[in-house]
Each structure stands twice: as C-alpha cells, then as structure tokens.
N, C-alpha and C positions, 0 to 999 in steps of 0.2 A: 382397439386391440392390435391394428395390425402395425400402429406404431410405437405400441411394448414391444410388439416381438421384434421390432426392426432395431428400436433402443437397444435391446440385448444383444443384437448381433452384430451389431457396433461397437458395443460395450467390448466383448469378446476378440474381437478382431483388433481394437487399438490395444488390449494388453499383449497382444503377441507380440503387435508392432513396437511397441513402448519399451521392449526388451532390450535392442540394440544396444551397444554402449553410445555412452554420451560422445566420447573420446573420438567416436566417427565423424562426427558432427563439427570439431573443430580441427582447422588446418593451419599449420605455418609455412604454408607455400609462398612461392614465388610470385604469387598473384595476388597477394593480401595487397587490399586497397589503399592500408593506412591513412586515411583520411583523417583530420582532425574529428574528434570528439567534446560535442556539448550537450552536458549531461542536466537538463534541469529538470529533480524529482523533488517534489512537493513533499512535505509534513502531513500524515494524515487528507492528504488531497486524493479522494477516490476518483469514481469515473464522471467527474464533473467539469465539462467544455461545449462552448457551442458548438459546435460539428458534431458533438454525439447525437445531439435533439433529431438532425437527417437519421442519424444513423438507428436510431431506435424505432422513431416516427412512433411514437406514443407519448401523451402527455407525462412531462415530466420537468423537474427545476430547471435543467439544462436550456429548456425555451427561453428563457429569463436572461439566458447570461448573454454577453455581449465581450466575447472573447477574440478580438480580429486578430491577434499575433499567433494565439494557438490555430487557431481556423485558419490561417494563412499556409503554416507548415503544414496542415490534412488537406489541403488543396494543392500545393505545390508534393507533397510525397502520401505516405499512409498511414494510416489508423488501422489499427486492430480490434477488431467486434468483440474476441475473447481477451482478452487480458485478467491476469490472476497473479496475486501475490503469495506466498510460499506460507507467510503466515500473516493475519492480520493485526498483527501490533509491532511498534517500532524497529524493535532490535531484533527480534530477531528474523522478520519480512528482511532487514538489509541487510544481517548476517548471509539469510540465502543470496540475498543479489550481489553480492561480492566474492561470494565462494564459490556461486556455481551450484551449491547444493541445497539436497532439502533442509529447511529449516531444524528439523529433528537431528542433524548430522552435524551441527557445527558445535558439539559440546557447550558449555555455559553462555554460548551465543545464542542459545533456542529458549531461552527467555529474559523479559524486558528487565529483571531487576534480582539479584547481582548479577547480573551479566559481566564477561569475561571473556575477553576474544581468545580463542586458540591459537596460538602463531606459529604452529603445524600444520594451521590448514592455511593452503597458499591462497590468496587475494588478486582478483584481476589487475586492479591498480601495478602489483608490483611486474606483473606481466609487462605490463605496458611498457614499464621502465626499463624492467629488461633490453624490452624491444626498443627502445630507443625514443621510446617517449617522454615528455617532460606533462607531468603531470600538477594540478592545483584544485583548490578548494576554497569554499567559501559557505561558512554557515555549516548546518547541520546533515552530517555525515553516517557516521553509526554510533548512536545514543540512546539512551542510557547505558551507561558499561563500560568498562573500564579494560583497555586504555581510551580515553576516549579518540573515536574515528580511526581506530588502530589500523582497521584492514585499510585505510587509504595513509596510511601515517602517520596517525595521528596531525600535530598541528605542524610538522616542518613542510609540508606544501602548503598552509594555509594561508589566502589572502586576504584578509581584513583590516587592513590597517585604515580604510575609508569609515570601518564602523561596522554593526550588525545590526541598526534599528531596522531592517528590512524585516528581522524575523517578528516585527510586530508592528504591521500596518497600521491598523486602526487606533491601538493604543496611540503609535506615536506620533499619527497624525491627530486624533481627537487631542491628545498632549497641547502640541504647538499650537491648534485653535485658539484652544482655552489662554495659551500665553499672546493671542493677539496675530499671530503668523494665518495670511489664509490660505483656505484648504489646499488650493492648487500649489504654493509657494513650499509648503511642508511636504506635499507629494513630489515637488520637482527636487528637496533634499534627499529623500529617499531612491528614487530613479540615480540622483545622480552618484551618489552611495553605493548602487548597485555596481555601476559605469565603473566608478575607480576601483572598484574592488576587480572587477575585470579586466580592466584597462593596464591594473600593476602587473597582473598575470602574463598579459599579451606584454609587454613591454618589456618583460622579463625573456622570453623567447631570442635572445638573440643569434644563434645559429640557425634559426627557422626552422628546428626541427619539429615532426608533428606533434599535437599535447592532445588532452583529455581532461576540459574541465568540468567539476562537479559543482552546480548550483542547488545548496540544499535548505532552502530559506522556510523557516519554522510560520508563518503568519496562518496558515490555516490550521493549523494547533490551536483547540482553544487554551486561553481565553482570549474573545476575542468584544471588542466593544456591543455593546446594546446599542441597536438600534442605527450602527453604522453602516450597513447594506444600503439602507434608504437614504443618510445624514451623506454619505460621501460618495456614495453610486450611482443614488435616484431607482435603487430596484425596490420597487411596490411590494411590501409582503403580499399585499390581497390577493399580487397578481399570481399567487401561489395557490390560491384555492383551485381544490382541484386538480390540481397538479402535483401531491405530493404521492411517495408512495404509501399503499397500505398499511404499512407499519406504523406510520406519524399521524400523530392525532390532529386531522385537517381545523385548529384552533388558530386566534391569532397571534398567542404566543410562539407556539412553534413556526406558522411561517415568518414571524419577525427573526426567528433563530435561524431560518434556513434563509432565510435574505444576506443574516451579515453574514455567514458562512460562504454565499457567492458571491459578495463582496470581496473576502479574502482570495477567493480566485480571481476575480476581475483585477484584484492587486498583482497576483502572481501574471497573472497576465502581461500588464506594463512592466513588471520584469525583463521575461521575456522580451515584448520589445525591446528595450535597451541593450540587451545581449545582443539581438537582432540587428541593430543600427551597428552598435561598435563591431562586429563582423563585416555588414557591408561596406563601411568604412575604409577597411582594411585591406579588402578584396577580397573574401573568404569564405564568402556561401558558398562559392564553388567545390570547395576542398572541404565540408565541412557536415559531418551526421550532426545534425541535430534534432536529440531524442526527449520526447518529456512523459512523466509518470510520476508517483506518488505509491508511498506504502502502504497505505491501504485507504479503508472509506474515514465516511468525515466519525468523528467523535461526541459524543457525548448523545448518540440516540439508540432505541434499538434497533438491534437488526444492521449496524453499523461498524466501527470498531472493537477488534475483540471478541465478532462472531462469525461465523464461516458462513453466513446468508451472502447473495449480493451486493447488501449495503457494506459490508466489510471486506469483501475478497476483489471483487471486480473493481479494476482502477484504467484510469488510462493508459494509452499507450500509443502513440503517435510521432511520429519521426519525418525528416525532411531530409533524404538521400541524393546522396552530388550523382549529378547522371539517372537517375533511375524516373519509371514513369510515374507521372503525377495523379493525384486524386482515385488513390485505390483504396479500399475498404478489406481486409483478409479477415476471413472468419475461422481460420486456421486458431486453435485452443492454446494461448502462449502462460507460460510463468516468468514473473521476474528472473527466474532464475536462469533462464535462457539469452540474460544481456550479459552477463558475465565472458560464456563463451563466444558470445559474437564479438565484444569487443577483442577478447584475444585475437580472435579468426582476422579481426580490419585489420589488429596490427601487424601479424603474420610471426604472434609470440608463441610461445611453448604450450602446448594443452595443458589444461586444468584438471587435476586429479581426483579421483572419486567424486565425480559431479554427476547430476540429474540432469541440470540444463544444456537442451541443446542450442547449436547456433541458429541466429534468424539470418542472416547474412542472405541468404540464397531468396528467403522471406522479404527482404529490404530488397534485393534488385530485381525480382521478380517484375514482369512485364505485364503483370492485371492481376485483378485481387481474387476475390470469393477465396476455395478450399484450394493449398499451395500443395501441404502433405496432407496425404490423407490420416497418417501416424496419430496426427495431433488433434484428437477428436474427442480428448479430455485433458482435466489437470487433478493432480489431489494436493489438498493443504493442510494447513492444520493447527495445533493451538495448546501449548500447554502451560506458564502461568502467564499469564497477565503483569497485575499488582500483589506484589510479595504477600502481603497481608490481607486480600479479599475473602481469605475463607479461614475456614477453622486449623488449626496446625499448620499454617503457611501452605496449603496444599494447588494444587493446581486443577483446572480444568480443562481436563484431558479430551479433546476429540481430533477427529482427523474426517476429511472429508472427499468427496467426487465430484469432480461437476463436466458434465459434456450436454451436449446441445436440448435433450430433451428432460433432463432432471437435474437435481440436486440429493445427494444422501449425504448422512453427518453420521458418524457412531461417534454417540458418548459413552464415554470409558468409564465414568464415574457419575451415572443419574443421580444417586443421593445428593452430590452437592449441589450449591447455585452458582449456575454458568455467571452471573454477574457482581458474587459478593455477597456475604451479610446484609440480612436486612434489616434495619434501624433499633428495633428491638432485639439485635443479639451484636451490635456494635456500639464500641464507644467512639467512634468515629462517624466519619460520612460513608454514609450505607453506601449499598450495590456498588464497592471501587473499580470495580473494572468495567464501568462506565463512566465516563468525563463526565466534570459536573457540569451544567449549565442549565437555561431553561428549558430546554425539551427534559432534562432527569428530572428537576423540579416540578415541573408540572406533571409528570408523571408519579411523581411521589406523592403528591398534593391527591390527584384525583384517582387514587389508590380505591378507592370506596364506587365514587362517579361512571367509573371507564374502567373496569376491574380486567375490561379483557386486552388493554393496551396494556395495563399496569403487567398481568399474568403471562401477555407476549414478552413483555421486557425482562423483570424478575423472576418467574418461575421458574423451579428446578423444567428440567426438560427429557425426553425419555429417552430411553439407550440410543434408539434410530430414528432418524427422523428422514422421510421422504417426500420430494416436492415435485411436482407434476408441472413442469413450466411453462408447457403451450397452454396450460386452462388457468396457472396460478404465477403470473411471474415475481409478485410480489414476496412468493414464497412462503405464506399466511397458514395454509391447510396441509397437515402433515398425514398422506395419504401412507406412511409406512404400513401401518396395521391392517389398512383394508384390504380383505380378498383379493381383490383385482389387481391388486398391486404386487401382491406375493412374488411373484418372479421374477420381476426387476427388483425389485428390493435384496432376494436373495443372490440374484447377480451381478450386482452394482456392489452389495457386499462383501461378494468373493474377490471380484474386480480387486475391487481397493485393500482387502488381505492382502494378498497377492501381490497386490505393489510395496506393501509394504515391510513386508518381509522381505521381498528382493534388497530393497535398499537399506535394511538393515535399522527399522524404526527399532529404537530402543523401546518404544511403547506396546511392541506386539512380541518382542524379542527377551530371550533370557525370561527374568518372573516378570518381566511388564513393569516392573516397578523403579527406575532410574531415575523419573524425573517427579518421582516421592519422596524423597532421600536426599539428604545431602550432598551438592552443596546447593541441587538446584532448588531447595525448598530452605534457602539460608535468607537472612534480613539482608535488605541492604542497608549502608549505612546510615542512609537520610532515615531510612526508618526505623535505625535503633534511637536513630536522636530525638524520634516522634515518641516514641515508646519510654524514654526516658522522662519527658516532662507529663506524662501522664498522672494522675492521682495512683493510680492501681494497676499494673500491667492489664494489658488486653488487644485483641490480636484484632487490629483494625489498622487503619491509616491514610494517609495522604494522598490526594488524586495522582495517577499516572502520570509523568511530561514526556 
C-alpha cells in the first residue's frame, strides 16, 4: 500500500511539472553543438537489443540476440530504460517524431491510412536546413501517407540509387540462395548497398557542412521469411523457451516466429555496422550523434503493435554522444517525441511550435545515468485507427494511455468495439486487421477453442480501463482496474491523463470527442478502395497494414 500512495504522489507531482512549455526546453543558442546527425530508426523494431537483456536482467528474447554494433554505441554512450513512442503504429508514431508533437495534434497524420501530412505543422528536418544543414535519407521515412516522407521531403534528399533490397533481408537473401549465390556473398550485396546509399550522401557534402541522415530500412516489418532466424543467424528457437513473455503462447511455432523476427534485427545490426565503418573511415565518430530506435514493437503478436501494452509502446533508444560519458543507463521517462526538439536544440535552429516534446540534449551530455529530471516520471500515448477497415463503419479504436515507473492505465473510448478488428465470422477478409498476419495470428486463430485465454488476451473486446500493477505483473496479463485496492490510483492516474489531455488539446476529450469518427479520418484509402472493388459484394474488411 505504501507504494500506491507513493505511485500517487508521483503521479501528482509530474503533472504539475509536465506543465512547463515545451518551448523552454529548446534553445538556438550560441552553444548548440551541431554535431552531425545519424539517425537509424527501425520498422516496427521495438525494444529488441542485446544491452537491454543487462539492462532488464530478466529472462527475456533479448538474451538470444547477438547485436555487437548496437551494444558497442550503449557502451561507448547511453541507453534509456523508459523509452515510448507517441503512438504505436507507423505513421503516425513518426508524424510525432518529426513534429515534436502528440500524435493526436498532427491532423490526418494521427492515422496509419489515408494519412496526410499537414505542411502547417513545421518538421525538424526542415529546421535543420534552415540551420544550415544538409540533410538525406534512405529507405523508409513517414509511410503510409501521402506525400509520401513529406515531413523529411519527400524523395528530393533521398539516396537510393544503390538500391532498397535492404528493406528485405531475409527475403533477399533466402532469394539469391535459391539462385545459387551463398549466404554470406548475398549478405555482403546488401551491406554493401547499404555503404553506397551512404556513401553517395557523404560524398555529396562537399562544403563539409554538418548533415542529419535518416536510415529507415523496412526488414523488421513483416513479412519476413520462415524459419530464417535459424537458416541465416544460427538463433535456436528452443532457445526461446522460457524466455518469452506472458502474452506468447511458449509453442514452437511462435518461438520459430520470434527467432526470424531477431533475425531481422541482427540484420539491422550489420547495418549499423557499415554505417559505423564508413564514418570511421572518414574521421567522424568524433563529430557525430549517433541515435538508434524504432516505431514501435514487433508485429503481428499480442500485446504488440497497435496496442498501448509494453509490447507496442516501449522501443529503443540508445545513442553514442561526441564528448559525453560512456556506458550510462537514464531512467528518466522519454517519448519519441522529444528527438524532434533535441535535434533543433544540436543545431542551434528555430524552436518548434506547439510541441510536447521536450529536448534530451542536457539528457545526452549528462555525466551519469539513473533519474536526470525528475519532471519526466511518465509518458502518455495513444491510438486511434489503425487499418482503415478493421471494424464496422471504418471506425477507430480509440484509447490513450499513462505509463510511469509503477503502472500502466489505458481508457478505452469505445469498449463495444474490437481493439484488433472483425472477427472471421463477421469479415469477408482476413480477420482481426490490425494485427499483422503471420504465424503467431495464425496459430492463435487456429487454437481459438485450445488456448481460449491467448486467443481472448488477443481478440477480445476489452473494457473501458484497464490497470496494471508492474512490480507484481510486468508482463501486463492481470488488469487490476476494477479491484478495490486499486481504486485510487486508477482514479488518479485517470485524472492525471485527463488533464494532460485537455491541456494539449486532444481532440478525443475535446469539443463532442468525436473528430476522429468523422470524416476524413474515418475515409478509405485508396489501396483499399481497390480491395473493395474486386470484391463479389461490398464489405468492410481488408488488407494487412504495411
């Protein structure tokens, strides 16, 4: 009990602090470091690295991976324990991390499909330019939506002329096998694919002035090959048993699915290296932030993408700072949305306007880890459609949520619907869409009857509040909202995240609450009118999320 009441008075005390404007947080002083910038955020790649397995110290996939180029920058700089993304699906998680704000604030940016950039709301990228930077890109930037990768430019910084098979490892290595190429020779094409897409960028600099590149490579998206974790990693599903979380049915389908999934990171890894090398090359680690993260968790499980648990919000977040000390761990509470304003603050650009996020900058040179500010002792996120056509009327699945050290709370907006989609008997499609298909859904679909209470964590409607108790439940399985004992954090974790969200102007709690019911956010997009078109008989289902 006496760490409810402490919960609460934590609770209470970071919304006062969380008041502050954003706008203090960032400066164009004379002292901005301007350091180059390399930015490599992953595809659906949540908080999956080896340095986290220290960092958690409880069984979990992360033991498995064998990541030495990420593990190399969280030894030479820092990792952050909280890390949270703004919303857990595509577009609009990166609508916030480019604007600076919450995901609910970027207009037809706050969901995955028709998505719509605002180009009223200003964009760090162009910050940078402002400032004097020369900016680039490669791979997957802000998508799905139109225009596409707008807030960075769309495609006039983009460098690909080497190619884009990067954003699909497995495929394009199990490809070249099959045509006789061996594995290592097809993996040295891809690496070096990465190099000159890099390499044209660096080479383009010629006044030396600082840049900011963005590496945005899709392979941890699925789909991603069967059975490729083991065929090109050597990672043992078995060695998964036991090691999974709660949520995942400890089968050995599912750790074969969670093997090629860190598979795909140990690709994004060798990445990384190569980024790494053509830097040192150059002379340039010294001069150079090098930040890496991911839009939310992995796809296609529950509890995963597209839900405000752990497995969907909590992502990396680890950076390797010129000058600052090495191997700290901050448990200080960050959002994506708070790289927006730091990079301004490196470049010593113009502050960002109606923003949430504040800068990490002071976070990055700080001289040891644990609690930096006290301020940041939560985040809130949130989530409104998904796939255009997962539920009845194009509608959304509205929540928003809290997360600070000792809980989690979620208010659903809309209990009657299913947070995951239609299910099979009420679509003429592939059931629950707004979960990836793969075989964790399959076999959850399959043993519907078997394991009713995987199947019910995954697909069932879910109730208004949900509360999680993280020192006894981290997996976040038992939803303690309703129990007595629980009453008064629930009622003030409630208020908490009211209260934040009115300040900021949620159009979900704002006005009739009904804005992103309504057109145009509840409009087709176009892939999905074309789906709808070859149909026998109209019906409101559709195609997996990319």
């Amino acid at each position: 009990m006496k760490r409810l009441k402490a919960a609460i008075l934590l609770g209470l005390s970071g919304a006062l602090l969380a008041c502050g404007t954003a706008s203090a947080q960032q400066d164009g002083s004379d002292t901005a470091p301007r350091w180059n910038i390399l930015f490599v955020f992953g595809d659906d790649w949540g908080r999956f690295a080896g340095h986290y397995a220290s960092v958690d110290r409880r069984p979990g996939p992360n033991d498995l991976l064998l990541t030495p180029h990420m593990d190399r920058l969280a030894a030479e700089g820092v990792v952050f324990r909280h890390a949270f993304v703004s919303a857990p699906s595509c577009t609009p998680s990166r609508s916030a991390l480019f604007s600076g704000r919450h995901f609910f604030n970027t207009g037809r940016g706050a969901i995955l499909r028709p998505a719509v950039w605002d180009e009223t709301i200003p964009a760090y990228p162009q910050r940078l330019i402002d400032a004097g930077y020369r900016i680039g890109k490669s791979l997957k930037a802000w998508r799905p939506g139109s225009p596409v990768d707008a807030p960075i430019g769309g495609q006039a910084y983009a460098y690909e002329a080497a190619g884009m098979n990067a954003n699909s490892y497995s495929s394009y290595v199990t490809e070249r096998v099959e045509a006789g190429v061996s594995p290592d020779a097809a993996r040295a094409e891809l690496l070096e694919e990465v190099r000159a897409n890099f390499r044209d960028f660096m080479n383009a600099n010629a006044n030396g002035a600082p840049w900011h590149y963005f590496f945005g490579p899709l392979n941890t998206h699925r789909p991603w090959v069967r059975g490729s974790g083991a065929a090109l990693w050597g990672i043992d599903p078995a060695a998964l048993e036991g090691r999974l979380p709660g949520y995942l049915p400890d089968v050995p389908l599912v750790r074969e699915d969670v093997a090629d999934y860190l598979g795909e990171v140990q690709a994004l890894d060798a990445y990384l290296g190569v980024l790494l090398e053509e830097l040192e090359a150059r002379g340039q680690m010294g001069s150079t932030l090098i930040l890496l993260s991911g839009d939310h968790g992995m796809p296609g499980i529950p509890s995963g993408k597209a839900t405000l648990y752990d497995g969907g919000t909590h992502v990396t977040l680890t950076a390797r700072v010129p000058g600052a000390s090495p191997g700290r761990v901050i448990d200080d509470f960050v959002s994506l949305a708070d790289l927006a304003p730091t990079f301004v603050e490196i470049a010593g650009g113009e502050p960002l306007p109606g923003i949430y996020g504040r800068s990490l900058l002071a976070h990055l040179r700080a001289s040891s880890g644990g609690w930096i500010d006290p301020s940041r002792d939560h985040v809130v996120f949130g989530l409104e459609r998904h796939v255009d056509m997962a539920r009845e009327d194009l509608l959304p699945y509205p929540q928003r949520g809290l997360r600070n050290t000792d809980f989690l709370y979620i208010r659903n907006f809309a209990p009657n619907r299913r947070p995951m989609g239609l299910p099979p008997e009420a679509s003429v499609a592939p059931e629950y869409l707004d979960m990836d298909p793969g075989p964790t859904k399959a076999w959850l679909v399959a043993n519907a009857e078997t394991s009713p209470a995987f199947h019910e964590r995954a697909f069932g409607r879910r109730p208004a509040e949900e509360l999680y108790d993280l020192g006894s439940d981290p997996d976040q399985l038992d939803n303690v909202a309703y129990e007595p004992g629980y009453a008064q954090v629930r009622e003030t974790l409630a208020a908490q995240l009211l209260e934040e969200l009115e300040a900021a102007g949620d159009p979900r709690v704002t006005g009739d609450g009904l804005t992103f019911e309504r057109p145009p956010f509840t409009d087709l997009s176009e892939g999905s009118n074309r789906y709808l078109d070859m149909l026998p008989e109209p019906g409101i289902a559709g195609e997996p999320a990319q």
